[in-house]
C-alpha positions in Angstrom: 69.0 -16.0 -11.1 66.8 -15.7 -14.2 64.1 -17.3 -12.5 64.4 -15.1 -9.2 64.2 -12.2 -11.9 61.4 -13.5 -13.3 59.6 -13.7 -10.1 60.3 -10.3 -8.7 59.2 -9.0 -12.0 55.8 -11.0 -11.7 55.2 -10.2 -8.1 56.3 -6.3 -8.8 53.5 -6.0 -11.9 50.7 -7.7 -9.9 50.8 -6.0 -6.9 50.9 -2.3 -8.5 47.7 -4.1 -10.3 45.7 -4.9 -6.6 46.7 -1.4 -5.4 45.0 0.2 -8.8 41.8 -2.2 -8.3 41.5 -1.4 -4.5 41.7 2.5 -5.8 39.4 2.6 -8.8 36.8 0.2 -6.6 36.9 3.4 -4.0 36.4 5.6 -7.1 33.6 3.7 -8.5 31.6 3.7 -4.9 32.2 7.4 -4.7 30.7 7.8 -8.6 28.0 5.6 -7.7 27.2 7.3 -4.7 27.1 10.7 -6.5 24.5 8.7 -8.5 22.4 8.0 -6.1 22.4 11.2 -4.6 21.4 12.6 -7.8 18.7 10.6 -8.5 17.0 11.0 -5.4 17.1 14.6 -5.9 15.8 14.1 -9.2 13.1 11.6 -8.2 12.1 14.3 -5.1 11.6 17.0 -7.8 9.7 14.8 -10.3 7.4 13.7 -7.1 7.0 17.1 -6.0 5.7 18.8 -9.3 3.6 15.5 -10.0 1.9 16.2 -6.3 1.4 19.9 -7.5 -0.2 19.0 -10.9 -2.2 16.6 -9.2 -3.4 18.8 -6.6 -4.3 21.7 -9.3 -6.2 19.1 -11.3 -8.6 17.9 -8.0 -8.9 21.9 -7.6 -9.9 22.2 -11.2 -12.5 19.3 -10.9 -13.8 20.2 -7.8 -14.7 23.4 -8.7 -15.6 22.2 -12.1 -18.3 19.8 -10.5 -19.9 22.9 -8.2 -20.4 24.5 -11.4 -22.1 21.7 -12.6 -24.3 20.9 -9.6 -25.0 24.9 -9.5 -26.2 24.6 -13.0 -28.2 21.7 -12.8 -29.6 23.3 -10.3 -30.7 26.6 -11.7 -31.9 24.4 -14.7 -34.2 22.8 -12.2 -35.7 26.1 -11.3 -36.3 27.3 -14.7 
């Protein structure tokens, strides 16, 4: 009887453990998934100002250069 007692008590406190893995492995997907979404939105941002500073900078330079060459050329003149 003690051993029956025993073993209902064992079987009783490891399968209330399985049913609290299989529930906080559901909640860890879900928070990693939020992660993920949130980085990408992060990483999309980060891109996108990078791809505006970039594009500012070649604007910058080009224009930069013109000068340049226009100078050079009036120098020429003179």
């Amino acid at each position: 009887m003690r051993r029956a007692r025993l073993l209902l008590a064992l079987l009783l406190l490891f399968s209330s453990a399985a049913v609290f893995a299989d529930e906080e492995k559901e909640s860890a997907k879900e928070g990693f998934k939020e992660v993920h979404e949130g980085m990408k939105k992060v990483v999309k941002s980060v891109d996108k100002k990078a791809k505006q500073g970039a594009k500012k900078i070649d604007e910058t330079a080009k224009k930069t250069w013109k000068q340049i060459g226009h100078d050079i050329h009036q120098a020429g003149k003179d």
